[in-house]
C-alpha positions in Angstrom: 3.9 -2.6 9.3 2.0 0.7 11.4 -0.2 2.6 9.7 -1.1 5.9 10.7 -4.3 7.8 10.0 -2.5 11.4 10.8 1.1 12.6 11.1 1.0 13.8 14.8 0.2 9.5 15.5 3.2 9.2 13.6 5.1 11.7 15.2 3.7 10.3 18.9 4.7 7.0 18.0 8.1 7.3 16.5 8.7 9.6 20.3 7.6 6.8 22.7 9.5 4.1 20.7 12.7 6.0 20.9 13.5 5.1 16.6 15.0 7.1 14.3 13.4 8.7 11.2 16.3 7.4 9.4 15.0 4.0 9.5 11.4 4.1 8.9 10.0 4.3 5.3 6.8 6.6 5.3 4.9 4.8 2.4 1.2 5.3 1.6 -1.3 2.3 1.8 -1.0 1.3 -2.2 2.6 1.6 -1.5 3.1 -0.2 1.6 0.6 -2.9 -0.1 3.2 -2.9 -3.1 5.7 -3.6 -1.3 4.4 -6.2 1.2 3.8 -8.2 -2.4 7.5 -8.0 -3.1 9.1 -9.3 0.1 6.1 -12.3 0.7 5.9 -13.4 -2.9 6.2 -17.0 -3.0 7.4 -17.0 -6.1 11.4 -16.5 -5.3 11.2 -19.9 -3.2 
């Protein structure tokens, strides 16, 4: 995961890594935190 402070680091970054919008979910801390839990949950072992 990247976290950005300010759009225009997003913006800078998405340009010099050459990706596509398309396949990057913008999600805010709580959200990103949210969904971290889901995919490392242990409990699905």
């Amino acid at each position: 995961m990247n976290f950005f402070c300010r759009k225009n680091e997003y913006d800078e970054w998405v340009a010099k890594m050459n990706l596509s919008e398309d396949d990057i979910f913008c999600l805010n801390a709580i959200e990103a935190l949210q969904v971290a839990k889901m995919l490392f949950t242990a409990s699905d072992l």
